[in-house]
C-alpha positions in Angstrom: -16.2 -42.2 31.2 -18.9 -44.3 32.8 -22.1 -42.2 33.9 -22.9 -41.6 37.5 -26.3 -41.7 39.3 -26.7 -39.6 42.4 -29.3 -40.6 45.5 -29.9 -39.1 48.4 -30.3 -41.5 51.7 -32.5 -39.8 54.9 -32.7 -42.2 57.7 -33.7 -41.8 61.4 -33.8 -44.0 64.2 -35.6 -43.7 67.7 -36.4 -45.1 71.2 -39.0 -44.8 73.4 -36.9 -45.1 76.5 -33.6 -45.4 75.5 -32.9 -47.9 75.9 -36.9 -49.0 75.2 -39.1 -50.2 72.1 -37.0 -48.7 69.0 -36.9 -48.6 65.5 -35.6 -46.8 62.3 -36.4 -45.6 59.0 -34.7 -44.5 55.8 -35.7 -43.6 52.5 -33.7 -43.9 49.0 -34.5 -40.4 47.2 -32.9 -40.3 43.0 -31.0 -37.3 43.7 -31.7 -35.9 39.7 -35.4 -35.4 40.5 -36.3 -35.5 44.2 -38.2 -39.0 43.8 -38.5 -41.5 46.1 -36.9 -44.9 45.0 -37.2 -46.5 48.3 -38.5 -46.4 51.8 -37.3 -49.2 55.1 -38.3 -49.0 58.3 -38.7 -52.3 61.2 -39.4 -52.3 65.0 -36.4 -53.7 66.3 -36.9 -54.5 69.9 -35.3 -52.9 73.0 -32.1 -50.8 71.5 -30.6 -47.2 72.7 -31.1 -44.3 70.1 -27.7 -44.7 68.7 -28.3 -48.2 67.8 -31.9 -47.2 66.3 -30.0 -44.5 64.3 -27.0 -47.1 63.2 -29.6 -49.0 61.8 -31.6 -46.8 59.9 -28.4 -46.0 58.1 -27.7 -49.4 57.4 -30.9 -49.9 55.9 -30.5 -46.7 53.9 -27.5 -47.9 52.3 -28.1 -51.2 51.9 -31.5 -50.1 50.0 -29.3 -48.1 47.6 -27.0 -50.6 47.1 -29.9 -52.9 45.8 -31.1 -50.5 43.5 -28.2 -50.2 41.9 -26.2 -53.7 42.3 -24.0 -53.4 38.8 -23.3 -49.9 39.7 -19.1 -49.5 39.1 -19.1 -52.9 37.4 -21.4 -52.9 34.3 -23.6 -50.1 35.7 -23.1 -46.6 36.7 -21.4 -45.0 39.2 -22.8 -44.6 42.3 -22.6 -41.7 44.4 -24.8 -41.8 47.5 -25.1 -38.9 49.9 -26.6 -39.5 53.4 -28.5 -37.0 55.1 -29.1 -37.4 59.1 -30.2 -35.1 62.0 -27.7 -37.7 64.3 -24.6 -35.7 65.1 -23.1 -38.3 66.4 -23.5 -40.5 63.4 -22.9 -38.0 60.9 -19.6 -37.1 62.4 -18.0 -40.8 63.4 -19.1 -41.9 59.6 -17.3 -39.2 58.4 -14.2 -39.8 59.9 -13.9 -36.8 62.3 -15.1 -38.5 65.8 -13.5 -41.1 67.4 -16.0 -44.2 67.9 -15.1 -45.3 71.5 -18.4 -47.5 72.3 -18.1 -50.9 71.5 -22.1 -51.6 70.8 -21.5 -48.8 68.1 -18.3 -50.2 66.5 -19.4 -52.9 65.1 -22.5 -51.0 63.3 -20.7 -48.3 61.9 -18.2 -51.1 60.0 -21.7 -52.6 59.0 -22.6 -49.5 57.3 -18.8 -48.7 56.1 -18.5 -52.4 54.2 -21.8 -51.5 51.9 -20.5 -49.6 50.0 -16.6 -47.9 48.9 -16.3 -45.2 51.5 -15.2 -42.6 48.3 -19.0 -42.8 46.8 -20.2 -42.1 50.5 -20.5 -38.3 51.9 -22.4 -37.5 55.4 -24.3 -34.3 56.3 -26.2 -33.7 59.1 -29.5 -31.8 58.9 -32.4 -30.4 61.5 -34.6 -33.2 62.5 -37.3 -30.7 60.8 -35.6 -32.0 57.5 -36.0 -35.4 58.1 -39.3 -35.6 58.6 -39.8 -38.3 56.3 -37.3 -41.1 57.6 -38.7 -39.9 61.1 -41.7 -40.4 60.4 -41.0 -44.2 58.7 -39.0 -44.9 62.4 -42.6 -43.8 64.4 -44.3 -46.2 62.0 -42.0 -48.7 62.4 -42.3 -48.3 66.8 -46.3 -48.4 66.7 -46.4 -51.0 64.5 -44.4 -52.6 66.9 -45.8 -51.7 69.4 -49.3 -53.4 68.4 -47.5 -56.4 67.0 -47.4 -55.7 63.5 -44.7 -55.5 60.8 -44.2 -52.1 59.0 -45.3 -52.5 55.2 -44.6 -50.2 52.9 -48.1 -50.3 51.4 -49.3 -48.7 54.5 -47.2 -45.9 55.1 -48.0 -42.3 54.8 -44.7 -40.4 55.8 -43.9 -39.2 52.6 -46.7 -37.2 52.6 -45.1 -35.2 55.7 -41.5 -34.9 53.6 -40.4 -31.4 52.7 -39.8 -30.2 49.7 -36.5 -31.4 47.4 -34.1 -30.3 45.4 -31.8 -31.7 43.2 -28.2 -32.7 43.8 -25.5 -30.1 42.6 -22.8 -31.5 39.9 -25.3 -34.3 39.4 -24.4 -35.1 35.8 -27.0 -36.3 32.7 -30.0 -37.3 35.1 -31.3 -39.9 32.2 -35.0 -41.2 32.5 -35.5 -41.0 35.9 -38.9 -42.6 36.4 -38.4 -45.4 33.9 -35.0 -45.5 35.7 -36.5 -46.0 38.9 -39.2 -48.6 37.7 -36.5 -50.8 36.4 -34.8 -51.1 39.6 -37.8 -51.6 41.8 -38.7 -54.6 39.1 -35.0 -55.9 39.6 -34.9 -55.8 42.7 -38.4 -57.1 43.3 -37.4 -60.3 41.1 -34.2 -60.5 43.1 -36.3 -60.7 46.5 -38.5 -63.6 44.7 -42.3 -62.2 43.4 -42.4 -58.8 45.1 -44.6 -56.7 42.8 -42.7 -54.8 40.5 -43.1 -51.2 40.5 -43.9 -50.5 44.1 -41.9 -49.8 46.7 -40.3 -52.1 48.7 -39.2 -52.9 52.3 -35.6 -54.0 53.1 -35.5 -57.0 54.5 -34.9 -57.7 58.2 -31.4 -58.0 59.4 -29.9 -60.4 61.2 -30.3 -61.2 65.2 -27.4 -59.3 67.1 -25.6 -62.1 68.8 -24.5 -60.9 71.7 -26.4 -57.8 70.1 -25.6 -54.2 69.7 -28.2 -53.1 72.5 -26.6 -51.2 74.9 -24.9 -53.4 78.5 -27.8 -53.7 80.6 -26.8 -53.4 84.5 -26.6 -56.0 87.2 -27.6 -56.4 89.8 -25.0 -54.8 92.2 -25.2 -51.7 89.7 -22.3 -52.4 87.5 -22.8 -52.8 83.6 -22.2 -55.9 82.4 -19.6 -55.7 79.5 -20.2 -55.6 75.6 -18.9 -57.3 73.2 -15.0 -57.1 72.3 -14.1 -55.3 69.6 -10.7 -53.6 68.1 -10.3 -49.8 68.9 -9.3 -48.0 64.9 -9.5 -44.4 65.1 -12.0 -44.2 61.9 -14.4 -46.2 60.6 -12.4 -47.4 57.7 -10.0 -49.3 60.0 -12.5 -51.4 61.3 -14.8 -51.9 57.9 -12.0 -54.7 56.6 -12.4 -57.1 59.0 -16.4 -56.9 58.0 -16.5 -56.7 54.6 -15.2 -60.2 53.8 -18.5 -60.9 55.4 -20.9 -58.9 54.4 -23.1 -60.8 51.8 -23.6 -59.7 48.2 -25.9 -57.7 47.1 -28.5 -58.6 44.6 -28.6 -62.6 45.4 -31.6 -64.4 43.9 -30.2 -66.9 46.4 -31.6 -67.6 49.4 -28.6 -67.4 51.9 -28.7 -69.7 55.0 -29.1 -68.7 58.4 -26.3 -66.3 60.2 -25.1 -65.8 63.1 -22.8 -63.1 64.6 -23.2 -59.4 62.3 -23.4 -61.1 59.1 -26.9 -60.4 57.3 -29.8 -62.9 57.1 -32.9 -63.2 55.2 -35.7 -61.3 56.0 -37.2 -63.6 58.7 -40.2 -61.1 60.3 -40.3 -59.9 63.3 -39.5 -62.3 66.0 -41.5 -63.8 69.0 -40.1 -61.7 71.5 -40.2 -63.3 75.1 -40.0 -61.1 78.2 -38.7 -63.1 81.2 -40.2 -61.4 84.5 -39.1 -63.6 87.7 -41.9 -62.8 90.1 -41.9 -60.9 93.0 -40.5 -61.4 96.6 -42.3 -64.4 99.0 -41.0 -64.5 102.6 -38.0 -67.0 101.7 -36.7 -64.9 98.6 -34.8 -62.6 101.4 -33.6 -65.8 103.2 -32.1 -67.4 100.3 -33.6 -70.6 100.7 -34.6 -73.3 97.8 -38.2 -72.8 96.9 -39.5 -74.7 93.7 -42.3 -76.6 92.6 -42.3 -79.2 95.2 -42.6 -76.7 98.4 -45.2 -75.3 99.9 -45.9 -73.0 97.2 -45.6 -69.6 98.9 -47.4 -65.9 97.9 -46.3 -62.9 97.5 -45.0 -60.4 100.5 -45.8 -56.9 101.4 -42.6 -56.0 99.1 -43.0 -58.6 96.5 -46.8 -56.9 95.3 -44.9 -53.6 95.4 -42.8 -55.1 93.1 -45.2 -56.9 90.8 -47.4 -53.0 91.2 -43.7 -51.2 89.9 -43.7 -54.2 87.0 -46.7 -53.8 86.0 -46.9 -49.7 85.8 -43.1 -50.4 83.6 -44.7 -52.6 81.6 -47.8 -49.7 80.9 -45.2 -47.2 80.1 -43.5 -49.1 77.5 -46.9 -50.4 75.5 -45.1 -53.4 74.1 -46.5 -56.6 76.0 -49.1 -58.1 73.8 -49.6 -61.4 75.8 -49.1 -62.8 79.5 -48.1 -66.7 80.2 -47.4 -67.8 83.3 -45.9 -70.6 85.6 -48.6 -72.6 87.8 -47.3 -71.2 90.7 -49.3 -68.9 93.1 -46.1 -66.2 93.6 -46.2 -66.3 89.8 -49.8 -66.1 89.2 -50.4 -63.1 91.6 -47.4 -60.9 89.9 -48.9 -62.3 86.2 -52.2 -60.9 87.6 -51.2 -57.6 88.5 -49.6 -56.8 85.3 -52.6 -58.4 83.5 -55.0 -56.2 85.5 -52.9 -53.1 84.5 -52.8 -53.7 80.7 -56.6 -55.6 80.6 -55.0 -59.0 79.4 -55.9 -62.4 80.3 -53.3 -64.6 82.0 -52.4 -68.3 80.3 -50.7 -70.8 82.5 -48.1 -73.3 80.8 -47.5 -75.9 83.0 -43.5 -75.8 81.7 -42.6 -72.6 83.4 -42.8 -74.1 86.8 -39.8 -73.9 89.2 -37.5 -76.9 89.7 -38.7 -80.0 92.1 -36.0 -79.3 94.6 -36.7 -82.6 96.7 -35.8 -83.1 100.2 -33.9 -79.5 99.8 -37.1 -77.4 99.4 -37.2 -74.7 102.0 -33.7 -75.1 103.3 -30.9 -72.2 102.9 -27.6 -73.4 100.9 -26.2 -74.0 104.1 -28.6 -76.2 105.4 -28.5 -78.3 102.2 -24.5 -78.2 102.3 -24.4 -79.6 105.9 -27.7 -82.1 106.0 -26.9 -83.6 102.0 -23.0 -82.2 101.4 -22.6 -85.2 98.7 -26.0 -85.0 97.1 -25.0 -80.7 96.6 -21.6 -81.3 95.3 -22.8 -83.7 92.9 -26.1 -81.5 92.0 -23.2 -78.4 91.2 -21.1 -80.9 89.0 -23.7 -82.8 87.1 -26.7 -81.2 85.5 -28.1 -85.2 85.0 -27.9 -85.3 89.1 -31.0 -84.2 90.9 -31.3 -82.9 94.3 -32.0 -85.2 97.5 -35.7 -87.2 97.4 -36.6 -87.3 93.8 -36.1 -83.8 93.0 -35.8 -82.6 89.3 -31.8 -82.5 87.6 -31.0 -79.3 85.0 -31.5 -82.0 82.2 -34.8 -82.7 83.3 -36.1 -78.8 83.8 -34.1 -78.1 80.5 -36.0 -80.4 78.1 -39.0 -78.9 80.2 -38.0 -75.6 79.7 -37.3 -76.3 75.9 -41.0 -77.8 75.3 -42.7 -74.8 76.2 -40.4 -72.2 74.6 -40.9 -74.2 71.5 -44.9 -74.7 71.8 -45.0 -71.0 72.6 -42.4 -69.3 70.1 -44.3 -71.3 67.7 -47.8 -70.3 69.1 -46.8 -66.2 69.8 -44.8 -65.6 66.3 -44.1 -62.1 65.7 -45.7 -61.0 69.0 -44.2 -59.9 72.6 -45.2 -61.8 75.4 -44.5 -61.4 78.9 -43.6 -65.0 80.8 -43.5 -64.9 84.5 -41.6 -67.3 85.7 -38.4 -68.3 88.1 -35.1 -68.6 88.2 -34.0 -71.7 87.1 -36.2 -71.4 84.0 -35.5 -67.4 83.0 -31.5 -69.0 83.7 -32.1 -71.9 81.3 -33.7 -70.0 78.5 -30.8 -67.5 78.3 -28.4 -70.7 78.4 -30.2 -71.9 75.6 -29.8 -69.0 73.6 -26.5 -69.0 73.8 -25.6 -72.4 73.6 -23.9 -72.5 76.5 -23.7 -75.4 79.1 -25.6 -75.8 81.8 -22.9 -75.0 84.5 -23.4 -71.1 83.0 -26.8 -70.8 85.4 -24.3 -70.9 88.2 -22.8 -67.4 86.4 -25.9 -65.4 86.1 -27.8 -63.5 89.1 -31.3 -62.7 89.0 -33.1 -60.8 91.2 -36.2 -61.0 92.0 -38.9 -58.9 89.5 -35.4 -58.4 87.1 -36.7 -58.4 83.5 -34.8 -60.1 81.0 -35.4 -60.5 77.0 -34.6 -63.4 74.5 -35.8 -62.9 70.5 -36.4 -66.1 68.5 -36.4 -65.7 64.6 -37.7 -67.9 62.4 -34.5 -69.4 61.3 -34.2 -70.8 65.1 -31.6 -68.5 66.0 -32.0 -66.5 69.5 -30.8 -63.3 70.5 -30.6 -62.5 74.3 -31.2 -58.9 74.7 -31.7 -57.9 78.5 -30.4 -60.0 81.5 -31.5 -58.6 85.2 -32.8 -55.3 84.4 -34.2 -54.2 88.0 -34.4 -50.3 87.0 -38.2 -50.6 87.1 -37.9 -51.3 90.9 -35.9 -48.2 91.9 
């Protein structure tokens, strides 16, 4: 009868608005002797608390299962018991709740593919119990929050952990710490020259494509819908079609880049853009074409409200660490009065401009339809056609476009940065994230001062996280 070795996973996850800056944390504790084996934490973005708490579990297990990567082959068993102060998680994990949202369906079969379900129990305890993996998520947020990555090396939340106790029915323990020290060198070989013998950090997962951040609203107040999934009544159900994917643990290879919910290398924390459209000028209201060949308008009465509202949302949150802007003096004035409210300086990249609308600038759609009909129903078919009078095509803004988000990804990795900017380039950046063409811009609405959020990672995939968020303005 092969011997078993009993952990103890704690994770936590939180958000600072939910949905807002979030993060998790877990720790890997040998459930003989109350040690810590492992600790994880990572600022991931804009998420919900759900999503936060998803994937501190995921990290929690994943951690485990990289300790131990022969365990039930040529190693031990492994039994792993997770301890949460999430209801909710505890109880849809374990079989008894029903998971009905489909941002949380596709998590829980993450965390259900790691390891056989039968060496998995859930228990949920008082967040005063789980101090520890709380305390690894706060980490995780501030050092977010000031543009950092969480290191182990750094952290101090065991020192808040309460006191352990072993595991009942745990079996021989064995040597423990010599135990312990062989897995952290394994492992630390495995992840190529980590130091052996200290702890480690689980790497970061991969970008959530469409992403498991919770539907964002439009702008008519309706949520925009979430990605498909199938609707089991447990978690095992749904873990199959995952667990084909789900990469194996323990690889000295370095796996190429994912896409989708599969896992990824550990590519850092990614330059985080944060598309603000600027506020209202007088011709926002009327609808009419106003781009970087007009007469370059400012900012109404309701559009420096709306930069003012901006910019306090933006204070709240704590995450903006830079400001670029277009050239243009209705995107300049709302850069400024965020930049005034967090004391940063403004940059101005020429390649967030608006589109050279031509002869169009200034008219309504209708206007344009009746004075150039041929020009505007070739313009809507054609991204190479450009408007009326030398005006700019999509293909032209889109290589535009594509310049600066490279110059400034490259320039602002690891760091959030606020771009304000207009429509047709906040459009195009989300269409480039998704690869889709360029007739999708004629799909998305953006209202004026809406917030919207792409991720780059350093394997050159994107993740678009927020489209037309306008809650700051109510």
């Amino acid at each position: 009868m092969s011997a078993v070795r009993r952990l103890v996973v704690e994770a936590d996850g939180g958000s600072r608005g939910n949905p807002g800056p979030a993060g998790y944390g877990a720790v890997v504790i040998d459930g003989a002797t109350g040690e810590t084996l492992a600790e994880a934490a990572e600022y991931i973005g804009v998420a919900t608390n759900n999503v936060a708490e998803y994937r501190g579990l995921i990290a929690g297990l994943t951690a485990a299962k990289a300790l131990f990567p022969d365990a039930g082959t040529t190693g031990p068993d492994l039994r792993v018991h997770v301890r949460m102060d999430s209801k909710l998680v505890v109880e849809q994990m374990s079989g008894r709740w029903k998971i009905k949202h489909p941002d949380m369906k596709p998590l829980a079969a993450r965390a259900a593919a790691i390891l056989p379900p039968s060496s998995v129990t859930y228990e949920w305890i008082p967040r005063a119990q789980n101090k520890h993996a709380d305390r690894l998520a706060n980490e995780a947020m501030d050092a977010g929050r000031d543009g950092w990555q969480w290191e182990a090396s750094a952290s101090t939340a065991e020192l808040d952990a309460p006191a352990r106790t072993p595991l009942p029915d745990r079996g021989p323990p064995g040597d423990a710490a010599a135990g312990a020290a062989k897995a952290r060198a394994a492992l630390a070989a495995a992840r190529g020259g980590a130091e052996a013998g200290t702890l480690f950090e689980v790497g970061a997962e991969a970008p959530e494509a469409p992403g498991p951040t919770a539907p964002e609203p439009t702008a008519s107040g309706s949520t925009a819908p979430g990605p498909t999934a199938p609707e089991p009544t447990d978690v095992s159900a749904i873990a199959g079609a995952e667990a084909a994917a789900a990469p194996a643990s323990g690889s000295a290879a370095t796996p190429a880049p994912q896409v989708g919910w599969a896992a990824a290398p550990d590519l850092g924390a990614p330059a985080t853009f944060v598309l603000l459209r600027h506020g209202e000028t007088a011709l926002t209201p009327e609808k009419r074409f106003s781009g970087s060949g007009g007469t370059d308008p400012e900012l109404s009465a309701t559009g420096r409200d709306q930069a003012a509202r901006a910019a306090a949302h933006f204070a709240a949150l704590g995450t903006v660490q830079e400001i670029v802007s277009s050239p243009l003096r209705r995107c300049r004035e709302t850069a400024a009065a965020v930049a005034d409210r967090l004391g940063l300086e403004v940059r101005i990249d020429e390649g967030l401009r608006e589109t050279d609308f031509g002869a169009w600038e200034g008219l309504t759609f209708g206007e344009v339809r009746e004075r150039y009909g041929d020009d505007l129903t070739a313009w809507l078919a054609d991204p190479d056609t450009a408007p009326t009078g030398g005006g700019e095509s999509f293909t032209e803004v889109a290589a535009r476009v594509a310049a600066a988000r490279d110059r400034l990804t490259a320039r602002y990795a690891g760091r959030t940065v606020l771009l304000v900017t207009h429509v047709t380039p906040i459009k195009t950046l989300v269409r480039l994230a998704l690869e889709a063409p360029a007739q999708a811009m004629f799909r998305m609405e953006l209202s004026a001062a809406s917030i919207s959020t792409v991720a780059y990672y350093g394997d050159g995939n994107a993740s678009v996280r927020l489209l037309n968020d306008t809650s700051h303005l109510r």
